[in-house]
Short mmCIF file of the C-alpha atoms (twelve columns), coordinates in Angstrom:
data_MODEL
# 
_entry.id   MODEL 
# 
loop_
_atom_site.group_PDB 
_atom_site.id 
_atom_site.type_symbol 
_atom_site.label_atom_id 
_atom_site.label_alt_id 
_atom_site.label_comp_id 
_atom_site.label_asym_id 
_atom_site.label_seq_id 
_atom_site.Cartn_x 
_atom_site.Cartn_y 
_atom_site.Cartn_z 
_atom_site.pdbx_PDB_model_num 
ATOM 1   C CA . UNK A 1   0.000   0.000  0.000  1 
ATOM 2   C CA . UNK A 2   1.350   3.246  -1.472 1 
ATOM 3   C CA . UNK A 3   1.358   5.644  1.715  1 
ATOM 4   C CA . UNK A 4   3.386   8.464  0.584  1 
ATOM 5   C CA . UNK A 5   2.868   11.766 1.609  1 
ATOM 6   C CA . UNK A 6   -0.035  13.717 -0.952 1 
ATOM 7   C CA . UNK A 7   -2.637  16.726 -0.657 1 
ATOM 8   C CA . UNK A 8   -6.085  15.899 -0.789 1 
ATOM 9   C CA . UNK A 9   -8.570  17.746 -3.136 1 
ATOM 10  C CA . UNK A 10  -12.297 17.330 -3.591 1 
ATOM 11  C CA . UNK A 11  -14.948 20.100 -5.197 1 
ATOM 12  C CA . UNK A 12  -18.489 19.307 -4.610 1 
ATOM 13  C CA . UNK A 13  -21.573 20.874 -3.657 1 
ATOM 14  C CA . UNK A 14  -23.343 21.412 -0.275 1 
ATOM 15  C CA . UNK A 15  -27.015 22.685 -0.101 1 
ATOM 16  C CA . UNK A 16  -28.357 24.920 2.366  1 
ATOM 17  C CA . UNK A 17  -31.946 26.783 2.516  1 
ATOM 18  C CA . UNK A 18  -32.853 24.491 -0.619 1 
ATOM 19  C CA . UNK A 19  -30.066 26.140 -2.381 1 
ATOM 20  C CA . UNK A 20  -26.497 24.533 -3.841 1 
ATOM 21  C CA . UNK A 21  -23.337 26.212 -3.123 1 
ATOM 22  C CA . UNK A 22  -20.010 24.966 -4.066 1 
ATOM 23  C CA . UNK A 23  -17.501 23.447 -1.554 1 
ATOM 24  C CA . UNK A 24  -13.900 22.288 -1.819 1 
ATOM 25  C CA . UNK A 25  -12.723 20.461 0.656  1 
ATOM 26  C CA . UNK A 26  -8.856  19.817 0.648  1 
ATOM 27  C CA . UNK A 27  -5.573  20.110 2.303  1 
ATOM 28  C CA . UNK A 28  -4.903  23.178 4.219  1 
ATOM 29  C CA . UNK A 29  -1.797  25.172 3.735  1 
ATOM 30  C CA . UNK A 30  0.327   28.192 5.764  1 
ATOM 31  C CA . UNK A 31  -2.064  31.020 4.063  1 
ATOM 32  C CA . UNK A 32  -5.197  29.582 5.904  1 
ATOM 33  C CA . UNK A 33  -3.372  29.404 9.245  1 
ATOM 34  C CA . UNK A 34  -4.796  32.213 10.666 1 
ATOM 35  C CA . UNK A 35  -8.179  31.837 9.300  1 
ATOM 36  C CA . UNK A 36  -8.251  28.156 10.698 1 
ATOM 37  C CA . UNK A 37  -7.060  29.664 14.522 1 
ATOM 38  C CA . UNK A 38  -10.359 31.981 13.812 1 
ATOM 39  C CA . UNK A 39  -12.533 29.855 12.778 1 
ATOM 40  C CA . UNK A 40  -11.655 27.418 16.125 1 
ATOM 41  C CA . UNK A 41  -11.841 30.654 18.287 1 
ATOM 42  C CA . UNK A 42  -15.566 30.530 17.081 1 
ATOM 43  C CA . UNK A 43  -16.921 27.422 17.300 1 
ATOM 44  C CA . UNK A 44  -14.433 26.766 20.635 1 
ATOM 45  C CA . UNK A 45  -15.617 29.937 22.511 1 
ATOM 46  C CA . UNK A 46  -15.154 29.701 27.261 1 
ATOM 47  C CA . UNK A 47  -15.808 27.503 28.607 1 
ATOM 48  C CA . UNK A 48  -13.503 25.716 26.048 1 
ATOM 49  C CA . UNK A 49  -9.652  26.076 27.292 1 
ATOM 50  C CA . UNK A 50  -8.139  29.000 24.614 1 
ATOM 51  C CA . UNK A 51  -4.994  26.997 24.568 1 
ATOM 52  C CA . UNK A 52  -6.494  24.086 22.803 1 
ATOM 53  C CA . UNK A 53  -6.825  26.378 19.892 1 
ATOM 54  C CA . UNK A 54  -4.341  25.523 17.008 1 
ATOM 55  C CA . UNK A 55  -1.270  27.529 16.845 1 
ATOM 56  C CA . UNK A 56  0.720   28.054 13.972 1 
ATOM 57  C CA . UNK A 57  3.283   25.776 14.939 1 
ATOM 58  C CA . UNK A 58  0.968   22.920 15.748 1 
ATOM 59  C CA . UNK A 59  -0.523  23.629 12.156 1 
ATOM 60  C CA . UNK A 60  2.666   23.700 10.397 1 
ATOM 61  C CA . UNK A 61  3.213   20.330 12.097 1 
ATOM 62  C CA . UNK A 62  0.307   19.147 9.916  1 
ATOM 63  C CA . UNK A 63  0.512   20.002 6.976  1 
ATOM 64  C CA . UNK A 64  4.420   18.772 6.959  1 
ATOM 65  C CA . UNK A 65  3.752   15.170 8.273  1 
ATOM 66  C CA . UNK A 66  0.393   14.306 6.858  1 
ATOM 67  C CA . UNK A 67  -1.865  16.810 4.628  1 
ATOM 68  C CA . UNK A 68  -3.721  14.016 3.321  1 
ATOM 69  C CA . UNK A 69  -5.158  14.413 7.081  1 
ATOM 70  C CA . UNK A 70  -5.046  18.554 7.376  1 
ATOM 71  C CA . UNK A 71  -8.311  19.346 5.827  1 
ATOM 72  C CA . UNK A 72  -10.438 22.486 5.316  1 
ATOM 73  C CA . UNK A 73  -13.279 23.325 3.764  1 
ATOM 74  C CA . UNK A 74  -14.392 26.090 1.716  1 
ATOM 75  C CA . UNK A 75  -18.038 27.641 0.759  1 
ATOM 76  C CA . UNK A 76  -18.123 29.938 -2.181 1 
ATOM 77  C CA . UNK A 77  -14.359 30.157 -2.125 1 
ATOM 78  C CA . UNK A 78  -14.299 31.156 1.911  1 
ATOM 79  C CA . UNK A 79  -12.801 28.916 4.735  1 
ATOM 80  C CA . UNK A 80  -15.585 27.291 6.689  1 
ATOM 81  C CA . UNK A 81  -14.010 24.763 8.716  1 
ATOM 82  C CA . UNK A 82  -11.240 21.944 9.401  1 
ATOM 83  C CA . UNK A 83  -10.762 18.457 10.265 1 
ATOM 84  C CA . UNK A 84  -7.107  16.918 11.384 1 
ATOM 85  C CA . UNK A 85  -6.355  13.689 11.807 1 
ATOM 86  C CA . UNK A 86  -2.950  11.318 12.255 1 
ATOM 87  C CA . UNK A 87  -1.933  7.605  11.676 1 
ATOM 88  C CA . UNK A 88  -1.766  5.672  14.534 1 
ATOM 89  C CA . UNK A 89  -0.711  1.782  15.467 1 
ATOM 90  C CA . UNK A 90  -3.879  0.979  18.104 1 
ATOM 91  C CA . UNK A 91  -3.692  -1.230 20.378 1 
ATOM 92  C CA . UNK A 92  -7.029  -2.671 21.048 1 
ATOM 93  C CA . UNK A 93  -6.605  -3.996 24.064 1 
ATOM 94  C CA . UNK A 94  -5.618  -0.267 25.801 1 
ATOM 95  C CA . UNK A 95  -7.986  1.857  24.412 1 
ATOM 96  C CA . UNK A 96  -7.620  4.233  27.059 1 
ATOM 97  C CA . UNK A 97  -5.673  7.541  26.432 1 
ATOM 98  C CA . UNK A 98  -5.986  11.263 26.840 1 
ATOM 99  C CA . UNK A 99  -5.872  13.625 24.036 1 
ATOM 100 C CA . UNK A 100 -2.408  15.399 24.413 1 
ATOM 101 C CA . UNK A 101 -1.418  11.075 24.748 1 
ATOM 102 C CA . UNK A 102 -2.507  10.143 21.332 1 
ATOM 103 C CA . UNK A 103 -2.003  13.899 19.292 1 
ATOM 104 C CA . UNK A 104 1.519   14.399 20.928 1 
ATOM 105 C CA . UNK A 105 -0.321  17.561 22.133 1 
ATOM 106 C CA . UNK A 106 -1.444  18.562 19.271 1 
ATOM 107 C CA . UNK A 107 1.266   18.564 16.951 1 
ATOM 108 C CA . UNK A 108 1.018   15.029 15.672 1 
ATOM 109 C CA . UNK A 109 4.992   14.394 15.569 1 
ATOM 110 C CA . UNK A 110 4.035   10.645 16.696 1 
ATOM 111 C CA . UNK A 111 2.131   10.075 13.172 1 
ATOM 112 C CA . UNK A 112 3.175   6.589  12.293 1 
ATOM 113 C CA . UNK A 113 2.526   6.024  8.595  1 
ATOM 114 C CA . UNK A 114 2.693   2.764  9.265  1 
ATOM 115 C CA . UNK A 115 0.249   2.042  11.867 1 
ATOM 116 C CA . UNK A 116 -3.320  0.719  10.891 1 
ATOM 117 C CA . UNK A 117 -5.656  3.222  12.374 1 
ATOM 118 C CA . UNK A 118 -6.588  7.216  10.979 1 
ATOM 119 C CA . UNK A 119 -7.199  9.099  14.542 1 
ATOM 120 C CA . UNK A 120 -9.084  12.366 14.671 1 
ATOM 121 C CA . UNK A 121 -7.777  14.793 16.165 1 
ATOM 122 C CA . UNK A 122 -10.155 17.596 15.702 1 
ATOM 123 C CA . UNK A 123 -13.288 19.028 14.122 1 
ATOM 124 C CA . UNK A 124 -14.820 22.056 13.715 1 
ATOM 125 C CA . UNK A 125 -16.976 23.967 12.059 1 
ATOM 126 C CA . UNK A 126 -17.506 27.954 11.862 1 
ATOM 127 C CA . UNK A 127 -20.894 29.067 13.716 1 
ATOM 128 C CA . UNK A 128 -22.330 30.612 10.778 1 
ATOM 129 C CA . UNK A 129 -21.946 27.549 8.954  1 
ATOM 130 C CA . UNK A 130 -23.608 25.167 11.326 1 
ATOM 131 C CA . UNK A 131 -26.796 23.246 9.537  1 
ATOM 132 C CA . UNK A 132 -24.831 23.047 6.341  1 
ATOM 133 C CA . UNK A 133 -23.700 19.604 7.159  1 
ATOM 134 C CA . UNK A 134 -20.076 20.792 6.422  1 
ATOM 135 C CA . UNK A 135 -18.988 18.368 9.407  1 
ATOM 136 C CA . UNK A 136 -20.661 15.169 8.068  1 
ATOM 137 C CA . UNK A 137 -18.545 16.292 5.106  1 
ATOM 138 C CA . UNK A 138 -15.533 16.411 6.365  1 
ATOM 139 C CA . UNK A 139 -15.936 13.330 8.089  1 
ATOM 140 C CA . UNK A 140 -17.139 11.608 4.947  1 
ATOM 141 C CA . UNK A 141 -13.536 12.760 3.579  1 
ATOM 142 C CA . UNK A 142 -11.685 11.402 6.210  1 
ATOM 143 C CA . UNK A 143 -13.755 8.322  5.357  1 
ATOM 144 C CA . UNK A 144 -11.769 8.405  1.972  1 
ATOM 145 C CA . UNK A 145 -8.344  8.987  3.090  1 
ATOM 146 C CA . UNK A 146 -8.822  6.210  5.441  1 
ATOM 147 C CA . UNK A 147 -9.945  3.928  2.149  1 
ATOM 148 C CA . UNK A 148 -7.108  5.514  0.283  1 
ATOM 149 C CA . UNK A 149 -4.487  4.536  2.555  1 
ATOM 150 C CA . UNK A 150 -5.628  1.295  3.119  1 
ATOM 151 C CA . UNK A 151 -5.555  1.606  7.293  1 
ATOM 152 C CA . UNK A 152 -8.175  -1.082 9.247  1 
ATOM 153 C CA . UNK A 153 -10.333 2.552  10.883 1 
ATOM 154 C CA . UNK A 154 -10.819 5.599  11.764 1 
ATOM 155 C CA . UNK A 155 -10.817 6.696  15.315 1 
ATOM 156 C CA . UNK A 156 -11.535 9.816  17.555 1 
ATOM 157 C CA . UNK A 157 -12.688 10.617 20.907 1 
ATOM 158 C CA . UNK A 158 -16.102 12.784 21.097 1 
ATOM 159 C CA . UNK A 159 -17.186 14.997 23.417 1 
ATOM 160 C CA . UNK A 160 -20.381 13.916 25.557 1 
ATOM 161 C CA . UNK A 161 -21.413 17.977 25.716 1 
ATOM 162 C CA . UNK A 162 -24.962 17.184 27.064 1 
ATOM 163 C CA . UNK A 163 -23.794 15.392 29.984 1 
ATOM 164 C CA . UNK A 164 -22.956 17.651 32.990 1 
ATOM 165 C CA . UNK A 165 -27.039 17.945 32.565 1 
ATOM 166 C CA . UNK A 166 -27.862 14.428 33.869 1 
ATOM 167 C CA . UNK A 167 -24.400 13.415 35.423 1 
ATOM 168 C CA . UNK A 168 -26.752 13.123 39.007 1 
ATOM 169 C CA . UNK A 169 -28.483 10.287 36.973 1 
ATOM 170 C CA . UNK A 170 -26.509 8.317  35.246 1 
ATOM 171 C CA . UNK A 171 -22.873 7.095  34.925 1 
ATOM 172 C CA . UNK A 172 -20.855 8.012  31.833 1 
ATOM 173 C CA . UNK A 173 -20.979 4.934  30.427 1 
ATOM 174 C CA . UNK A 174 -25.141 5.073  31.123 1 
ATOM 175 C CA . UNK A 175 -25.481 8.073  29.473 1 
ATOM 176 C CA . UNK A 176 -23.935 6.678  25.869 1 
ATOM 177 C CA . UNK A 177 -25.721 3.468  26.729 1 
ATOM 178 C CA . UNK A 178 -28.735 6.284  26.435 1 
ATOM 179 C CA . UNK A 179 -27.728 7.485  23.448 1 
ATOM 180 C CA . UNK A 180 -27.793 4.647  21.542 1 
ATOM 181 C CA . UNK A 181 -30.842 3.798  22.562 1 
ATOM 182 C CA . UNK A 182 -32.777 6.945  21.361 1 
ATOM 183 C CA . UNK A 183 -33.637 8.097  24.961 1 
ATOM 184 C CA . UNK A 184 -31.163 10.903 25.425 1 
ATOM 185 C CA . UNK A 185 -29.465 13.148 22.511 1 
ATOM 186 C CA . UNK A 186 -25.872 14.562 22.632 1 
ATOM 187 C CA . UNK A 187 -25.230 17.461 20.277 1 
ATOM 188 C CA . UNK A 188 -21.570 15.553 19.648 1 
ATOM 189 C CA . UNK A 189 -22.063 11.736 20.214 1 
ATOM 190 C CA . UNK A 190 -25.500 11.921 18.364 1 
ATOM 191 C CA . UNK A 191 -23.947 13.800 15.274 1 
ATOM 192 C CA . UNK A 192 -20.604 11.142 15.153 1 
ATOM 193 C CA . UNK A 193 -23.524 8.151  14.672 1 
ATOM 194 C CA . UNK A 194 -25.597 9.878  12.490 1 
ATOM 195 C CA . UNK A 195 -21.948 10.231 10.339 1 
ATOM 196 C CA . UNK A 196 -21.544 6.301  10.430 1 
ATOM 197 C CA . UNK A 197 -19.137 6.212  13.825 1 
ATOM 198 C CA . UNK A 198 -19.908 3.898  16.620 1 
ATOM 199 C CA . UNK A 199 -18.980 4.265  20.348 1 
ATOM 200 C CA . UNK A 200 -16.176 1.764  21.653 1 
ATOM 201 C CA . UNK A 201 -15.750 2.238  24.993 1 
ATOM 202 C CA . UNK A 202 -15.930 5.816  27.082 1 
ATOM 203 C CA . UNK A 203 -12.678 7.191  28.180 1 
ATOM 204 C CA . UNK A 204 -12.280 9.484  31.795 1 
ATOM 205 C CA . UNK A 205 -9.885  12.412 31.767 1 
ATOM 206 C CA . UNK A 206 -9.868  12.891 28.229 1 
ATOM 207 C CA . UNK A 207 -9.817  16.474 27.461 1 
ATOM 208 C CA . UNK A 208 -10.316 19.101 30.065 1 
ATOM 209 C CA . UNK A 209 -14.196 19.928 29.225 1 
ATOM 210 C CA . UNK A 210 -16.755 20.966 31.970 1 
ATOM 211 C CA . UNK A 211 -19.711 19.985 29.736 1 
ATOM 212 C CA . UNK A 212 -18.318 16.638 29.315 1 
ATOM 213 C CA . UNK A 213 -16.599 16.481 32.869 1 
ATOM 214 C CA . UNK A 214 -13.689 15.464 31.261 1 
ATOM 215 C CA . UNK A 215 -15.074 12.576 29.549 1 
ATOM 216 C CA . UNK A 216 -15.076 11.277 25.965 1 
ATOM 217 C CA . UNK A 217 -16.483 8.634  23.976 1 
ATOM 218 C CA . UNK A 218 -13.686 6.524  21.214 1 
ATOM 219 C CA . UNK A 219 -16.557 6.025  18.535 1 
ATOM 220 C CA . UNK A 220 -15.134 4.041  15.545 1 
ATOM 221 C CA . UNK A 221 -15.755 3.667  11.927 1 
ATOM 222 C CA . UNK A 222 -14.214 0.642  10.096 1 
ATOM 223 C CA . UNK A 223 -13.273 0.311  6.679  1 
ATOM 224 C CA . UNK A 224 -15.336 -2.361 5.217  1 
ATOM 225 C CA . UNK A 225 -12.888 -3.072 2.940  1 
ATOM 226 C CA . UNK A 226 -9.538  -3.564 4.775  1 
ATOM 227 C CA . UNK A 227 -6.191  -4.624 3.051  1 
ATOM 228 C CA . UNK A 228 -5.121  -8.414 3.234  1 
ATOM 229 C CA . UNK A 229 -2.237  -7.399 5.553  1 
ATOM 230 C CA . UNK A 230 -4.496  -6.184 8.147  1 
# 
């Protein structure tokens, strides 16, 4: 399996108010940095930690290892949102990790292109472009780059926003069992299985997130076509 390093490019349309618009979604480069910092100042806003905002060197990080997995998205030729992911080898039998663990803190210098598993790092989406199903697009084009390269899945840890509302009722792990069930709704977990991802396993001490108190669901989507090797 050919896994040297490429850009990704992809022009399509999205629709939004009945009405198509074109979209590109493709590997970011240094002139977006500072659009892509924006654009996760916006759709991160308190109580999300400021410091888990890219930074340019983080970025540059990206697109240097593996653009195939720095992606962006733009609407009528503006920036819109982002998606970053890295290679991984997983172990599945230690699922458990925290987010600076797996993303070397963000700056994905532990990208293995030789493990088996694409790991998300990140996702986001400007606020005036929620309800365009940008993020359901990106995700589907991480879906492809995971195909592309051949790797078993794709992994990432989602936020459980919704549940500092119930955490007096139910565990962590209720709460997803919840979920899946159709008797609660996260804005985060809901969206990842409505984009094909299904929960593994929920992980404590994840991220620091009061919404989530620090938790995370590992939701996974498999390629159903895996390479012989794997």
């Amino acid at each position: 399996m050919n896994r040297t390093v490429q850009h990704y490019a992809k022009a399509c349309y999205v629709y939004h108010d009945k009405h198509p618009h074109p979209a590109t979604v493709r590997s970011y480069t240094v002139e977006d940095f500072e659009q892509l910092i924006a654009i996760q100042a916006a759709a991160f806003p308190p109580p999300y930690p400021e410091e888990l905002w890219w930074n340019q060197e983080q970025l540059h990080e990206h697109i240097t290892r593996f653009p195939q997995g720095a992606l962006c998205v733009e609407i009528d030729g503006k920036l819109a949102g982002s998606m970053t992911a890295l290679v991984i080898a997983f172990d599945e039998a230690h699922p458990q990790h925290t987010w600076e663990q797996i993303t070397d803190h963000g700056y994905i210098r532990n990208h293995d292109p030789q493990g088996d598993t694409l790991y998300v790092a990140d996702l986001c989406v400007h606020p005036d472009y929620r309800q365009w199903g940008l993020g359901k697009l990106l995700m589907q084009s991480m879906y492809e780059v995971t195909a592309a390269l051949g790797l078993k899945r794709l992994l990432g840890a989602g936020r459980m926003p919704g549940y500092h509302r119930v955490a007096d009722r139910y565990s962590p792990v209720q709460y997803v069992e919840r979920i899946t069930s159709g008797e609660l709704y996260d804005p985060v977990i809901s969206f990842l299985m409505r984009c094909g991802r299904t929960p593994l396993t929920v992980i404590a001490d994840y991220l620091e997130d009061e919404e989530s108190l620090n938790h995370a669901v590992l939701m996974e989507w498999k390629n159903p076509l895996p390479p012989a090797q794997f």
